[in-house]
Every structure is written in C-alpha cells, then in structure tokens.
TIVO-2410 file (N, C-alpha, C; in nm, 3 decimals):
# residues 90
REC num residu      c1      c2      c3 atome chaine
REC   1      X  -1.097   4.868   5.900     N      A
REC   1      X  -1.194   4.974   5.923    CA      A
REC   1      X  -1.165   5.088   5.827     C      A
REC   2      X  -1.249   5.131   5.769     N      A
REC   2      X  -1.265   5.220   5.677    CA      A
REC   2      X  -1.318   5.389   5.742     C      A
REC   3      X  -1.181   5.446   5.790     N      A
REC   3      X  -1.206   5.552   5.866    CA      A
REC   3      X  -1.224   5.647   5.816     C      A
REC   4      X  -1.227   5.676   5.688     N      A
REC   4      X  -1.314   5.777   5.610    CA      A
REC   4      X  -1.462   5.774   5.596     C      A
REC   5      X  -1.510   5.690   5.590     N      A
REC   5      X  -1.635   5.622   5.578    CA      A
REC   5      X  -1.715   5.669   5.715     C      A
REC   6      X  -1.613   5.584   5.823     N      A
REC   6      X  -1.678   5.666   6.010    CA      A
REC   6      X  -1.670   5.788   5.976     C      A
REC   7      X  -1.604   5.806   5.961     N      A
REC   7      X  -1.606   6.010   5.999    CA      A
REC   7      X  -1.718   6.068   5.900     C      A
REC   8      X  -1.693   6.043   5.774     N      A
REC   8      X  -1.815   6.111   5.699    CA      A
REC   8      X  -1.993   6.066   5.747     C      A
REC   9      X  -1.995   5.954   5.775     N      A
REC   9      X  -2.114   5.875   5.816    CA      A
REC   9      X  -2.158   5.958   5.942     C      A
REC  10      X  -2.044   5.984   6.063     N      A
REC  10      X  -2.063   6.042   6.203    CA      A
REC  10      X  -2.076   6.205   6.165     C      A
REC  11      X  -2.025   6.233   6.127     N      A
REC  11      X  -2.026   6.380   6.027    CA      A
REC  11      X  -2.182   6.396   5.982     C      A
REC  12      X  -2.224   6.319   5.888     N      A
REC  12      X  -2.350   6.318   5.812    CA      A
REC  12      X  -2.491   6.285   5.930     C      A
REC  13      X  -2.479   6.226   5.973     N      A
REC  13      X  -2.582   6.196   6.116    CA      A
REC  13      X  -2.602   6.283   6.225     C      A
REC  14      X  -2.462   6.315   6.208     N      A
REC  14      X  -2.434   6.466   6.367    CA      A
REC  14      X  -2.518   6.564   6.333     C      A
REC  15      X  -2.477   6.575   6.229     N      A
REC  15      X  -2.540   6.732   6.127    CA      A
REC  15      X  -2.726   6.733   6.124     C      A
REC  16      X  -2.732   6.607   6.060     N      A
REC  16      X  -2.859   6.548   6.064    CA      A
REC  16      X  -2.951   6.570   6.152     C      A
REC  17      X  -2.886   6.520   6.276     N      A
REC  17      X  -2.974   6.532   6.409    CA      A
REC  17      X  -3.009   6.623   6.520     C      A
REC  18      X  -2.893   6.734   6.441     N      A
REC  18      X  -2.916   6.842   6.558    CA      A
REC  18      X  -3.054   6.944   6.513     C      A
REC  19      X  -3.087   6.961   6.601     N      A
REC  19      X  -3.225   7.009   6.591    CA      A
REC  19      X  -3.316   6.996   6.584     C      A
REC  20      X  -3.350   6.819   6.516     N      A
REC  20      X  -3.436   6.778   6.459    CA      A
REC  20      X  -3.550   6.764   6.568     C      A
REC  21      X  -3.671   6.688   6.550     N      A
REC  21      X  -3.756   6.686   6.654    CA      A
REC  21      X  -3.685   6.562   6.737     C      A
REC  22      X  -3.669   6.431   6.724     N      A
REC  22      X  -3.600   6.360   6.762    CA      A
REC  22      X  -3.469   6.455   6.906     C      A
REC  23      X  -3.419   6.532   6.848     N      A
REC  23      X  -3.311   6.597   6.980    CA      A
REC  23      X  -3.406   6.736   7.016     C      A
REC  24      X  -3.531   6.756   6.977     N      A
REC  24      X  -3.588   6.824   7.074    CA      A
REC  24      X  -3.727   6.764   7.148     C      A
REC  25      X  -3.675   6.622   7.118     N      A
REC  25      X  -3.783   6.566   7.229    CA      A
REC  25      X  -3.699   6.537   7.345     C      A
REC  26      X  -3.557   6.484   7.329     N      A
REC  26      X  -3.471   6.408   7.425    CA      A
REC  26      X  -3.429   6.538   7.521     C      A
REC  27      X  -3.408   6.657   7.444     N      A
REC  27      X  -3.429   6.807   7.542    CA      A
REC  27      X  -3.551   6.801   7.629     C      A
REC  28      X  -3.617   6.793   7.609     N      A
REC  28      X  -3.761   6.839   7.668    CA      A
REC  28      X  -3.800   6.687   7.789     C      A
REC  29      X  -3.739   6.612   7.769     N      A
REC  29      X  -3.755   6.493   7.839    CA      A
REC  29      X  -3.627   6.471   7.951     C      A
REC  30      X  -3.546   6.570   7.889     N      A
REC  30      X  -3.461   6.572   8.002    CA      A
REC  30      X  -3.422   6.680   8.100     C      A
REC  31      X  -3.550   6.772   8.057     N      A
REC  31      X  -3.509   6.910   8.148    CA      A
REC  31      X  -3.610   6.858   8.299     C      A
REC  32      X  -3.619   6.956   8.356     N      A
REC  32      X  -3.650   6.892   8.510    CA      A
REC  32      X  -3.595   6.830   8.614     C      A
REC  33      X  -3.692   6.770   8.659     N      A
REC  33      X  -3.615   6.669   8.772    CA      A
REC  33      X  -3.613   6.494   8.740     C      A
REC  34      X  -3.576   6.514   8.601     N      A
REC  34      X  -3.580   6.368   8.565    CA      A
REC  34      X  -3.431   6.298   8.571     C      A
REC  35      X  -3.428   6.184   8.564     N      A
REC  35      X  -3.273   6.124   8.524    CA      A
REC  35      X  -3.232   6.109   8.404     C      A
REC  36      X  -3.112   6.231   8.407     N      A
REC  36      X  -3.103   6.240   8.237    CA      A
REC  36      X  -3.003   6.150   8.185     C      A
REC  37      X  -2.920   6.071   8.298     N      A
REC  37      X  -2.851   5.947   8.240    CA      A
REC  37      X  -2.980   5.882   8.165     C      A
REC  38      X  -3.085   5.799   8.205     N      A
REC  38      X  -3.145   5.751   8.204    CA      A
REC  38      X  -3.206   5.812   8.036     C      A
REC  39      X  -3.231   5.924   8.048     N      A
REC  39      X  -3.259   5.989   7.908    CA      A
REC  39      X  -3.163   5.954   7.804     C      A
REC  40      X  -3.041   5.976   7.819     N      A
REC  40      X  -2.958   5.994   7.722    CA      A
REC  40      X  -2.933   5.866   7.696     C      A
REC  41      X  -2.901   5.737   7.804     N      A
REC  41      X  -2.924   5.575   7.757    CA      A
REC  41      X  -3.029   5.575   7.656     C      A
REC  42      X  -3.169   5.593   7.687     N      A
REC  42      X  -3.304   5.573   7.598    CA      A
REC  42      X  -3.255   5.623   7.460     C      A
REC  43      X  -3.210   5.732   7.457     N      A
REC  43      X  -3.224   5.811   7.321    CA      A
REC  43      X  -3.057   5.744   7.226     C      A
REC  44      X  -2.978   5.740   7.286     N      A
REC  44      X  -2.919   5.685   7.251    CA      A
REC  44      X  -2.879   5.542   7.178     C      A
REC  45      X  -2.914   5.475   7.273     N      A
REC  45      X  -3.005   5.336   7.223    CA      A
REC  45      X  -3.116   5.325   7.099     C      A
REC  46      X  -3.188   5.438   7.166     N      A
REC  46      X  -3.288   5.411   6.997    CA      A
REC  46      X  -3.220   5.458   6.872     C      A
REC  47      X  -3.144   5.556   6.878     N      A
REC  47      X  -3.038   5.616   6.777    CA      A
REC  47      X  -2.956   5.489   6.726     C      A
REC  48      X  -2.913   5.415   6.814     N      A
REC  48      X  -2.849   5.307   6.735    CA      A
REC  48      X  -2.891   5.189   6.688     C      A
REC  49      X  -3.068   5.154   6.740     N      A
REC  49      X  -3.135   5.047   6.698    CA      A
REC  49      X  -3.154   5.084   6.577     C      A
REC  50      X  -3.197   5.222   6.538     N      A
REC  50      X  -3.237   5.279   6.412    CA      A
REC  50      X  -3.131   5.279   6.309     C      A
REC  51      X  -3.024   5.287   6.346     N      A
REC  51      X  -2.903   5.277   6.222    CA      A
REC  51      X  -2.876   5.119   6.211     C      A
REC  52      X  -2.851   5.098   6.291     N      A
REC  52      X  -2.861   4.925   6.277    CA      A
REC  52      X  -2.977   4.872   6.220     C      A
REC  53      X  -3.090   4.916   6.170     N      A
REC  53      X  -3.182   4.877   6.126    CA      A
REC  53      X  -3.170   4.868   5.956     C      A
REC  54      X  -3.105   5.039   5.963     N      A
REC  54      X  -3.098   5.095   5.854    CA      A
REC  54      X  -2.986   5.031   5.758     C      A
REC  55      X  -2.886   5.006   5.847     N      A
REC  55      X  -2.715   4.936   5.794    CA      A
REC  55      X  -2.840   4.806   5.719     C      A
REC  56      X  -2.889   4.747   5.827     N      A
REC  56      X  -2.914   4.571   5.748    CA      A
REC  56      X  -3.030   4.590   5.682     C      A
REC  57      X  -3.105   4.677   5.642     N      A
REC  57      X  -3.162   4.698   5.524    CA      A
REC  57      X  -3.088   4.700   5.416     C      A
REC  58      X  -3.012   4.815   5.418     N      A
REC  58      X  -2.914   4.862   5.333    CA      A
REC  58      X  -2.849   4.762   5.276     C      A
REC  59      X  -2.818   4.672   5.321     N      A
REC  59      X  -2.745   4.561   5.282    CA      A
REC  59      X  -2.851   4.463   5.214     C      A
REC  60      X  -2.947   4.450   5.297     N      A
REC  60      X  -3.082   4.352   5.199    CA      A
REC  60      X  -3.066   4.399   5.080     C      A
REC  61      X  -3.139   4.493   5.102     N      A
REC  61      X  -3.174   4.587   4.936    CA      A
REC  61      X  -3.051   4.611   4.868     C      A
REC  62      X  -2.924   4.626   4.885     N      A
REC  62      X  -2.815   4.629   4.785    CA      A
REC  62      X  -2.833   4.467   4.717     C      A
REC  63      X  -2.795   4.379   4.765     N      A
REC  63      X  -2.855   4.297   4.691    CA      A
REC  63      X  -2.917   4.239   4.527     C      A
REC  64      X  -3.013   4.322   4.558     N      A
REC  64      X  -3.149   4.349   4.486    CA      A
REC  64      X  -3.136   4.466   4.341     C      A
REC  65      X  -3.084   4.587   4.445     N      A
REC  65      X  -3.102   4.690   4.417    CA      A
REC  65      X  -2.954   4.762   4.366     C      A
REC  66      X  -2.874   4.752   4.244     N      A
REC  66      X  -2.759   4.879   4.271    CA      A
REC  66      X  -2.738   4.990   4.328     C      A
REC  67      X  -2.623   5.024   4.395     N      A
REC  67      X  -2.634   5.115   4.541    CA      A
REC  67      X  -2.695   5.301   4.406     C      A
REC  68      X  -2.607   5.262   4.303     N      A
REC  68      X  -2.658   5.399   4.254    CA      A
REC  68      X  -2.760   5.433   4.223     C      A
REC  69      X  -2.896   5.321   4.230     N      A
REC  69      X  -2.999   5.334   4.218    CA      A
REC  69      X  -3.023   5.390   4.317     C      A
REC  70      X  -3.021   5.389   4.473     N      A
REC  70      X  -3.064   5.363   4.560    CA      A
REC  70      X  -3.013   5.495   4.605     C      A
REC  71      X  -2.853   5.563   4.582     N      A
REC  71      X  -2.820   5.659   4.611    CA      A
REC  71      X  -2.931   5.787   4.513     C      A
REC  72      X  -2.958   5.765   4.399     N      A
REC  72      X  -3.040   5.844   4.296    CA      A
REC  72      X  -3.177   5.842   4.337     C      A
REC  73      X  -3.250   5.743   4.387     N      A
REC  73      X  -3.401   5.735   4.462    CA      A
REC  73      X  -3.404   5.827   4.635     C      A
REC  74      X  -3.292   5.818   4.674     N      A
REC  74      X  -3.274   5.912   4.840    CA      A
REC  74      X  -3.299   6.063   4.765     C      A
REC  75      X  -3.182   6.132   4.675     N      A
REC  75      X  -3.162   6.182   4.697    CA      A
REC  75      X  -3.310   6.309   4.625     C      A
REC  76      X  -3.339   6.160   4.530     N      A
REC  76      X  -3.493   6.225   4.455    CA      A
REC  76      X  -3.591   6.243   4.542     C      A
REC  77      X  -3.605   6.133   4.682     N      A
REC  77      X  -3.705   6.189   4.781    CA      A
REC  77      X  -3.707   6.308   4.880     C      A
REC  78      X  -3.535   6.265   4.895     N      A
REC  78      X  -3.509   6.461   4.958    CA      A
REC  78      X  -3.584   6.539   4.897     C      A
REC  79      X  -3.532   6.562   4.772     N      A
REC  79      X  -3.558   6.702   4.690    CA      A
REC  79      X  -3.732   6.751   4.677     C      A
REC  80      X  -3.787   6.570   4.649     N      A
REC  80      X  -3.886   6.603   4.677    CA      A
REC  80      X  -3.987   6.638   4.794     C      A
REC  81      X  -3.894   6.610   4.907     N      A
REC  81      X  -3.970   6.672   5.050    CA      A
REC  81      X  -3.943   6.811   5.062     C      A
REC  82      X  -3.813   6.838   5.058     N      A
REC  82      X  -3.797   6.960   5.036    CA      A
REC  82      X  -3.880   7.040   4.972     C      A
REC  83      X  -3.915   7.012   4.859     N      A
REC  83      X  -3.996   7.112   4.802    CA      A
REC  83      X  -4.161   7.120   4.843     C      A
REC  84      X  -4.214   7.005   4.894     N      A
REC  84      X  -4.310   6.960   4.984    CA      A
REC  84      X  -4.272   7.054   5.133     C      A
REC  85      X  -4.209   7.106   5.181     N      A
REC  85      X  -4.161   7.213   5.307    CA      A
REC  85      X  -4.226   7.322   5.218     C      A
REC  86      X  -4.095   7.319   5.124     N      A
REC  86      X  -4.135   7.499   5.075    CA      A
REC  86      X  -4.265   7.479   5.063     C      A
REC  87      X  -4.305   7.451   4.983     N      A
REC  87      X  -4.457   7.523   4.945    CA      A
REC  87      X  -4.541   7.486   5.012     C      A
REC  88      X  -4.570   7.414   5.098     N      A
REC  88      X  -4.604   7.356   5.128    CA      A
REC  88      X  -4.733   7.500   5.238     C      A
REC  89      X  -4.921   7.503   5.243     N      A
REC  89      X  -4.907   7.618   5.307    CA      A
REC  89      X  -5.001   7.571   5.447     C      A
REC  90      X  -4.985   7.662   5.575     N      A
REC  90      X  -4.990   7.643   5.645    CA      A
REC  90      X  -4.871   7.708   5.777     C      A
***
C-alpha cells in the first residue's frame, strides 16, 4: 500500500467536497426528522461508487492514453471552468 498516495488522494477529495453542492444536499437531507444514518449510508455509498468508477476508468484510459496527457487535459479543463465561473455573468 502506497500510503502517500492514500493520504494525498483522501486529502485531495476531503478538500474537494466540502462545500460542494453534493455535501450541501446530504446537509439539507439530513436536517429534520429524517434518519441520518440512513443519509450518511446513501451519500456515502454514492461517494464511493463514484471513485470506483473513476479509479476503473482511470485505468481504461491509461492504457490508451499517457497519464501526463491526461494529468495536462484535467488540469486544462479546470482552468478552463474556472475561468467560465469568473466571467461568467449572471
């Protein structure tokens, strides 16, 4: 096990997700009189179907694809959403 790898990966996702709409839907679905075990199973679960989705993609497309391509195409769509935020008007 490559425990630099966990930590930066759990690091990079943590960061990721706080706030996002994703953890302010699982807020809002769990305030009340609902069962928030029941919430936090759901959301949880989908959190990990989604990386598991993402891991065996990742692996398809390496394949195919050199990872530095692939690291250089992410980081070009960030930048370009990002700047799609900023200016974005409304």
């Amino acid at each position: 096990m490559d425990w630099k790898l966990l930590a930066t990966t759990f690091g990079a996702v943590f960061i990721a997700e706080l706030g996002d709409k994703t953890q302010l839907a699982t807020l809002s679905m769990s305030s009340g009189q609902v069962n928030r075990l029941s919430v936090f199973l759901g959301s949880a679960s989908a959190l990990v179907c989604t990386s598991l989705l993402a891991v065996l993609a990742g692996g398809l497309i390496t394949r195919y694809v050199p990872p530095q391509y692939l690291r250089r195409g992410a980081g070009a769509i960030f930048i370009v959403l990002g700047l799609l935020y900023i200016f974005r008007k409304g």
